[in-house]
Backbone as CSV, one residue per row, in Angstrom:
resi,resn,N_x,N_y,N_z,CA_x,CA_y,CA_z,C_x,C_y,C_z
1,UNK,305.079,-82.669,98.213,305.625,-83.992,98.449,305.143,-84.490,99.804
2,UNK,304.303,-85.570,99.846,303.949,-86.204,100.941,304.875,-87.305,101.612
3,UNK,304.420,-87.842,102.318,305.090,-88.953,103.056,304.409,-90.250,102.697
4,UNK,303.610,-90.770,101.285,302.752,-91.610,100.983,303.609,-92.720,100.383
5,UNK,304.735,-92.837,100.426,305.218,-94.364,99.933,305.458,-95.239,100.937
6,UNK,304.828,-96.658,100.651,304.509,-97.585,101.276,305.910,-98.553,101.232
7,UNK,305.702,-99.296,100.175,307.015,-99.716,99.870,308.369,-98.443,99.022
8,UNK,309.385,-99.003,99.663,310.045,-98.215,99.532,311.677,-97.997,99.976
9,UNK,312.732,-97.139,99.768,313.702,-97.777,100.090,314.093,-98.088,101.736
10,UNK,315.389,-98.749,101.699,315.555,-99.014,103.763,316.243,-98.193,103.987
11,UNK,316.671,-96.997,102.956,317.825,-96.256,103.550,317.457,-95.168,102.810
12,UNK,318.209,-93.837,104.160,317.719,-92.556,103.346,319.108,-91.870,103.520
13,UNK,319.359,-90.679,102.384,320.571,-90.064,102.854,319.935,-88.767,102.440
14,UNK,320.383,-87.767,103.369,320.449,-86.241,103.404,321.108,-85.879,102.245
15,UNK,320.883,-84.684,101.402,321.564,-83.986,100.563,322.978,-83.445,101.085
16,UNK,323.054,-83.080,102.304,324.416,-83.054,102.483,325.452,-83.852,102.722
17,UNK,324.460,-84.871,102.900,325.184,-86.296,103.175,325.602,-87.295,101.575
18,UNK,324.917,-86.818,100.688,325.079,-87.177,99.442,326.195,-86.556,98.729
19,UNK,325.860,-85.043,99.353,326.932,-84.244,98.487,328.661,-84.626,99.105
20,UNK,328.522,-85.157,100.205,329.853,-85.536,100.743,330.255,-86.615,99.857
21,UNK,329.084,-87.631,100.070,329.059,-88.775,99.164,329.888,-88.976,97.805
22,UNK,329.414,-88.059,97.104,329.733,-88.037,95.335,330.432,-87.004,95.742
23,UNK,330.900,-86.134,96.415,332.332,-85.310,96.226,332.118,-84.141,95.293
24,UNK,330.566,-83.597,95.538,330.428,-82.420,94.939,329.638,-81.356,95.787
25,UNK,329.482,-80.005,95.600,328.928,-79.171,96.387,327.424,-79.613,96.675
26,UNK,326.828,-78.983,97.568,325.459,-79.161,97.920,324.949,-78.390,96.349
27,UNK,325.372,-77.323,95.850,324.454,-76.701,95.363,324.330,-77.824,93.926
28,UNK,325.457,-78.495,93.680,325.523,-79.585,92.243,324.339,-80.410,93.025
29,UNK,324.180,-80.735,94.089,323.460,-81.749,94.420,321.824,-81.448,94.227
30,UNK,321.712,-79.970,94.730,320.478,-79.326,94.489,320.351,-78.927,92.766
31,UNK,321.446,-79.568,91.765,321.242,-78.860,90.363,320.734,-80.010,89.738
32,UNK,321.533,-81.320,90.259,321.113,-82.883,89.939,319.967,-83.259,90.017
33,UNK,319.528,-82.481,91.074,317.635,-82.918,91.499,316.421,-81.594,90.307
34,UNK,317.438,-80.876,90.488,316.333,-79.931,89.086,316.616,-80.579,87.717
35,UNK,317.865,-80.743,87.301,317.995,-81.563,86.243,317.212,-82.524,85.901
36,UNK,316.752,-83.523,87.034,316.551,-84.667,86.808,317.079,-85.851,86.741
37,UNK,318.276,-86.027,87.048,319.481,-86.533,87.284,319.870,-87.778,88.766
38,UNK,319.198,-86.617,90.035,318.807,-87.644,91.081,317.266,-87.836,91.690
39,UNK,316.630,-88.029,92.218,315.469,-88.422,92.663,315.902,-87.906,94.442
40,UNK,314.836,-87.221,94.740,314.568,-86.281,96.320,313.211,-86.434,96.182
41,UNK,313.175,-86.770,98.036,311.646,-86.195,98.079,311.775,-86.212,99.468
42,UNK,310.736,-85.735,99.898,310.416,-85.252,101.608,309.945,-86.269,102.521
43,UNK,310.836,-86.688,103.583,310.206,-86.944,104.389,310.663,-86.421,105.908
44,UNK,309.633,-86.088,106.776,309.491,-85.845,108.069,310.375,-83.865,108.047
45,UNK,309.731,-83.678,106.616,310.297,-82.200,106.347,311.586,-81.663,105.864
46,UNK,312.485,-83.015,105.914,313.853,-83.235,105.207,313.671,-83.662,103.456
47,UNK,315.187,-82.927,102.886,314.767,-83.289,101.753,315.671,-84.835,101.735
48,UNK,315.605,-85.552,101.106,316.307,-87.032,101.045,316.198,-87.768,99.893
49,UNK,317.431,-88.592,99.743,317.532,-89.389,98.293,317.533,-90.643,98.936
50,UNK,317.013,-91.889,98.384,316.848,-93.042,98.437,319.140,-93.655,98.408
51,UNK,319.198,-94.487,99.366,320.801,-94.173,99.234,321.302,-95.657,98.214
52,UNK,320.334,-96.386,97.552,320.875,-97.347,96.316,320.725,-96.386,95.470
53,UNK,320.203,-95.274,95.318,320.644,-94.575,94.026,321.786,-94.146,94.139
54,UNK,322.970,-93.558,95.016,323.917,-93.132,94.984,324.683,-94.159,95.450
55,UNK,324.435,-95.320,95.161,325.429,-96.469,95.536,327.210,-96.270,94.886
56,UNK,328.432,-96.503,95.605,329.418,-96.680,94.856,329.711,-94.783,94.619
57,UNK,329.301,-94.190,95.611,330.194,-93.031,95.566,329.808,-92.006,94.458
58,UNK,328.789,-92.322,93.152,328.084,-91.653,92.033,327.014,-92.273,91.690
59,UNK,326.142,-91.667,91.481,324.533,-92.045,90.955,324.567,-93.120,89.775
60,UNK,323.329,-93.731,89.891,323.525,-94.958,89.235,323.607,-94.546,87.636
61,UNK,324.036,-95.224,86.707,324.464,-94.995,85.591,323.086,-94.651,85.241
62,UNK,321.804,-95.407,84.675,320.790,-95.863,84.309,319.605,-94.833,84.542
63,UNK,319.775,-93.880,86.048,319.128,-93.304,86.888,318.089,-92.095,86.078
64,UNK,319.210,-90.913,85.560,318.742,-90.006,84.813,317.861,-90.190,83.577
65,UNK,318.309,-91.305,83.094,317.372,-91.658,81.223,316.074,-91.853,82.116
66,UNK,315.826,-92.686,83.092,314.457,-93.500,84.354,313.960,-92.262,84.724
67,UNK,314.215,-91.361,85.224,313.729,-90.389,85.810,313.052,-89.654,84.547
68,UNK,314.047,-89.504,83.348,313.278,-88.620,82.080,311.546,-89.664,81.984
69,UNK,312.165,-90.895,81.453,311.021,-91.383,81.039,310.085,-91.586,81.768
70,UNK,310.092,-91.520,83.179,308.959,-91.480,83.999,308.438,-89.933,84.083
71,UNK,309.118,-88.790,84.065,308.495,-87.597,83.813,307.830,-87.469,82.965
72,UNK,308.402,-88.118,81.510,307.670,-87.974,80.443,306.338,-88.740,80.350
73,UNK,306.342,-89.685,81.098,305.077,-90.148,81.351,303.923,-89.825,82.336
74,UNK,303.906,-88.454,82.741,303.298,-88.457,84.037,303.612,-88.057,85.083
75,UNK,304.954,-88.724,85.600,305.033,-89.303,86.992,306.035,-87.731,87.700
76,UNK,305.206,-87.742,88.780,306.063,-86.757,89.772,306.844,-87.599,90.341
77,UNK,308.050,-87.081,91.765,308.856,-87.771,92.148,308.757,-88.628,92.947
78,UNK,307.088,-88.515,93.801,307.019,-89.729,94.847,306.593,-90.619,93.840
79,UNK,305.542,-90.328,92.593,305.301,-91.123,91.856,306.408,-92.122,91.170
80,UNK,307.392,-91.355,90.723,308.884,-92.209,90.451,309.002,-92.919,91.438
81,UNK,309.118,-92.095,92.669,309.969,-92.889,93.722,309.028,-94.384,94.230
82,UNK,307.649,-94.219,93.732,306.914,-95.489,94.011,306.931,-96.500,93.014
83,UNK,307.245,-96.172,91.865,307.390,-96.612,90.781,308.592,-97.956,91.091
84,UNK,309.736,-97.158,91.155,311.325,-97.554,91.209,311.242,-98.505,92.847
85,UNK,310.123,-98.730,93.601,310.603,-99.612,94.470,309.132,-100.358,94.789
86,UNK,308.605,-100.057,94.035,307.233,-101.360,93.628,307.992,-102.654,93.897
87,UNK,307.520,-103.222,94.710,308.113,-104.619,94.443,308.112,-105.586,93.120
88,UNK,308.969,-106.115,92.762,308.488,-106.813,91.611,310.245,-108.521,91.677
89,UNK,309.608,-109.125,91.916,310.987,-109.866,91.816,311.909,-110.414,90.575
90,UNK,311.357,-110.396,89.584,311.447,-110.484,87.932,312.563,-108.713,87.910
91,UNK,313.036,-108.548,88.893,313.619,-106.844,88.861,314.376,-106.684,89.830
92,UNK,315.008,-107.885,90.046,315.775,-108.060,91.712,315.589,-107.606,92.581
93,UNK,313.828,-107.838,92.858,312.992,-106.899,94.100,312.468,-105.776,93.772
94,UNK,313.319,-104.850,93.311,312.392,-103.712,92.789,313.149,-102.981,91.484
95,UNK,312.537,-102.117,90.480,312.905,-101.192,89.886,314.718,-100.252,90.321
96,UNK,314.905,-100.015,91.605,315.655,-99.269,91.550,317.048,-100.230,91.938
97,UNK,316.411,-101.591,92.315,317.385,-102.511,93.029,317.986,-102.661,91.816
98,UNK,316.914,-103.702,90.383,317.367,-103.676,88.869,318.343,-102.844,88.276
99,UNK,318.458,-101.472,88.427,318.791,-100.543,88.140,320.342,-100.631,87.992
100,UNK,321.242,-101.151,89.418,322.244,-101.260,89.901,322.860,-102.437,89.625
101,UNK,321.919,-103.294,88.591,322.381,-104.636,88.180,322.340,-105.143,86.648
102,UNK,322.244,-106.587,86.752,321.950,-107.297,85.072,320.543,-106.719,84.892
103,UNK,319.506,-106.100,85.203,318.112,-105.999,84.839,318.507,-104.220,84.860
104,UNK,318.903,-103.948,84.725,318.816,-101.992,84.010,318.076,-102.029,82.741
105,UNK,318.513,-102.970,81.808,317.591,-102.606,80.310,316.278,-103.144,80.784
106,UNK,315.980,-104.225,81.239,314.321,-104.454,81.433,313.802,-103.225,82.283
107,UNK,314.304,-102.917,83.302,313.611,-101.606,84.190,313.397,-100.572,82.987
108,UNK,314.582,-100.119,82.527,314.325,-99.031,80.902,313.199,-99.374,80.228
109,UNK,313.275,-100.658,79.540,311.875,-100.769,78.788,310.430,-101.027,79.629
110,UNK,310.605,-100.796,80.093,309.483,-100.744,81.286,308.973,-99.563,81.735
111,UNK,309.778,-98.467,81.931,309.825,-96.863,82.139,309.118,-96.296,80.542
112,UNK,309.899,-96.704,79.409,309.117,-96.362,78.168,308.320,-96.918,78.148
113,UNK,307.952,-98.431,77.937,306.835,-98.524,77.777,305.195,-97.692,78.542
114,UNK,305.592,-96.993,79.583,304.419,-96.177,80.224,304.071,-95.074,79.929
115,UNK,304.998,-94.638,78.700,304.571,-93.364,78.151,303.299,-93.847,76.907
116,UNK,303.084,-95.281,76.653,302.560,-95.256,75.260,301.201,-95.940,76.169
């Protein structure tokens, strides 16, 4: 995991800072990210989650199905994570902003559609 996303989110939260967050152990937090469930990636040697995904105290509803279908297509996690904050304004700014709003099903069909 590099440090190569350009655009991207304005806020970062620590895994332990998440796990306080959602009110579960570090190690659920480290099971969520093998699952596939939350999105981590490295920067400056820390591991870190983008903090609109854990908006509202639990991960976004929408999050886990996005993460499958971008695996299934390819995509590693900076690749997701560049994916989900591509700018796009048709997506209330980006993929992961959509996510948390009225545009979750367009971001979805958008994630499948890149497997075909």
């Amino acid at each position: 995991m590099s440090d190569s996303v350009t655009a991207g989110p304005t806020e970062w939260v620590t895994l332990p800072d998440v796990s306080t967050k959602l009110d579960v152990s570090i190690s659920k937090v480290h099971q969520m990210i093998r699952d596939g469930h939350l999105l981590a990636v490295r920067r400056e040697g820390i591991r870190v989650v983008p903090a609109e995904l854990v908006a509202n105290s639990t991960v976004l509803k929408h999050l886990p199905g996005i993460l499958t279908l971008l695996r299934d297509a390819g995509y590693n996690d900076e690749e997701a994570l560049r994916w989900l904050y591509e700018p796009d304004e048709t997506l209330d700014g980006n993929g992961a902003k959509g996510l948390g709003g009225d545009r979750a099903r367009e971001v979805k069909r958008r994630a499948q559609a890149l497997g075909f």
